[in-house]
VOPAGU-2260 file (C-alpha; in pm, 1 decimal, decimal comma):
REM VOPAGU-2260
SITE   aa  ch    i         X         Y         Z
SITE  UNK   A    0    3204,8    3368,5    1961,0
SITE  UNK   A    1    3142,3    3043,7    1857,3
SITE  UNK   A    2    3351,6    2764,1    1743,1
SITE  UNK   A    3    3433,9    2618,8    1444,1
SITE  UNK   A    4    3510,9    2277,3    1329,8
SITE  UNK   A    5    3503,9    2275,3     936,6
SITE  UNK   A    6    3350,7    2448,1     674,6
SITE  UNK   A    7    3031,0    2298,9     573,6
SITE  UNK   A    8    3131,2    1968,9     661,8
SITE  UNK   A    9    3440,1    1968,2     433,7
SITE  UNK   A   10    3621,0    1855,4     781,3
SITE  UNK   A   11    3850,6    1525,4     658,7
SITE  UNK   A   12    3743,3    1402,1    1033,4
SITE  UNK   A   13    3437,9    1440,3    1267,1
SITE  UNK   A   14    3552,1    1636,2    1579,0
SITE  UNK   A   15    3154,0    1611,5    1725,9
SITE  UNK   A   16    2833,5    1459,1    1672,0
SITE  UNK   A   17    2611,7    1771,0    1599,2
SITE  UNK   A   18    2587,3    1605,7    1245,0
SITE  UNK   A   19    2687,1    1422,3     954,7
SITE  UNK   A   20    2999,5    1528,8     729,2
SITE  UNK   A   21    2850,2    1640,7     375,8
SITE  UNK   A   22    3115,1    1479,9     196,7
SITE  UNK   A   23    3091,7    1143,7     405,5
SITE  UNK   A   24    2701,2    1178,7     357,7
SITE  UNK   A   25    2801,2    1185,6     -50,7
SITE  UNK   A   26    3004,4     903,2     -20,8
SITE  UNK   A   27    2793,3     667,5     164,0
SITE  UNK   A   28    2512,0     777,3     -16,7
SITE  UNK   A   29    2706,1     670,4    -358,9
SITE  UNK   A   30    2659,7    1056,0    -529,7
SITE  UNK   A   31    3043,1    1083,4    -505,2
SITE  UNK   A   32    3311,2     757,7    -532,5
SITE  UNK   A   33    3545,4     926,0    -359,7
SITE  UNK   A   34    3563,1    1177,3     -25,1
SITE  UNK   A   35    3765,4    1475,5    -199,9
SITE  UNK   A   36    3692,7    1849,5    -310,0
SITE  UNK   A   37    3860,7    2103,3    -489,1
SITE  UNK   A   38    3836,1    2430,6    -555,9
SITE  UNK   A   39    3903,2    2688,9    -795,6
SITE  UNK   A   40    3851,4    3079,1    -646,7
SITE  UNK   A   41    3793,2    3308,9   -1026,8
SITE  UNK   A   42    3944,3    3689,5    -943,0
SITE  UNK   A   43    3787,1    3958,3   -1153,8
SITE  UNK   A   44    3543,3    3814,4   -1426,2
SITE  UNK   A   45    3642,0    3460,6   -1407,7
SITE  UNK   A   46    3363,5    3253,6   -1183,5
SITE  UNK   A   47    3484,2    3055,4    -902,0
SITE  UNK   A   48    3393,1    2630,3    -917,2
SITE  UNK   A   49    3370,1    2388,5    -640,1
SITE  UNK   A   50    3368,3    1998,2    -744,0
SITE  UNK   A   51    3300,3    1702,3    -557,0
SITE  UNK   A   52    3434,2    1372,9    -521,7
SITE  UNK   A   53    3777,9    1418,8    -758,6
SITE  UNK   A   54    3908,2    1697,6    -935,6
SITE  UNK   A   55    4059,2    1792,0   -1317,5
SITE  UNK   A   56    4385,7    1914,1   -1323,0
SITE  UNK   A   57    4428,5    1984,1   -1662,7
SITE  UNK   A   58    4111,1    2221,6   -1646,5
SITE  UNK   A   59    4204,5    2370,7   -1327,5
SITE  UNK   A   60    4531,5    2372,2   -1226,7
SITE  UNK   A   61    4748,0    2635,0   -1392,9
SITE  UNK   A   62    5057,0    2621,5   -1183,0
SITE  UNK   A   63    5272,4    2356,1    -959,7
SITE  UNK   A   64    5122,0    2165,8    -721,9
C-alpha cells in the first residue's frame, strides 16, 4: 500500500519534498490570488465543479456553513 499525503496537491502544508503543491504552484505563479478550493459534488444529472483560488457562495452553497 502506499501512502498518502493529499489529494493532488490540495494538502494546506507540504509533508515531503517529492514535489511542489499545485495550489502553492498557482499562487506563486500569480494564476490564483489566493491558496483556496472548493468544491461542489452534482448527484444525479447535476455536474460536479471544482474552483480555484476563492469560491461563490451564492452560486454554490445551498445550505449552512
Amino acid at each position: 500500500m502506499i501512502a498518502s499525503s493529499g489529494l493532488v496537491g490540495l494538502s494546506p502544508t507540504q509533508w515531503d519534498n517529492d514535489g511542489d503543491l499545485f495550489l502553492t504552484k498557482m499562487v506563486e505563479t500569480g494564476t490564483i490570488d489566493k491558496a483556496i478550493f472548493s468544491i461542489s459534488i452534482g448527484m444525479n444529472d447535476v455536474q460536479s465543479k471544482m474552483t480555484f483560488g476563492g469560491y461563490d457562495l451564492s452560486t454554490f452553497a445551498t445550505g449552512e456553513l
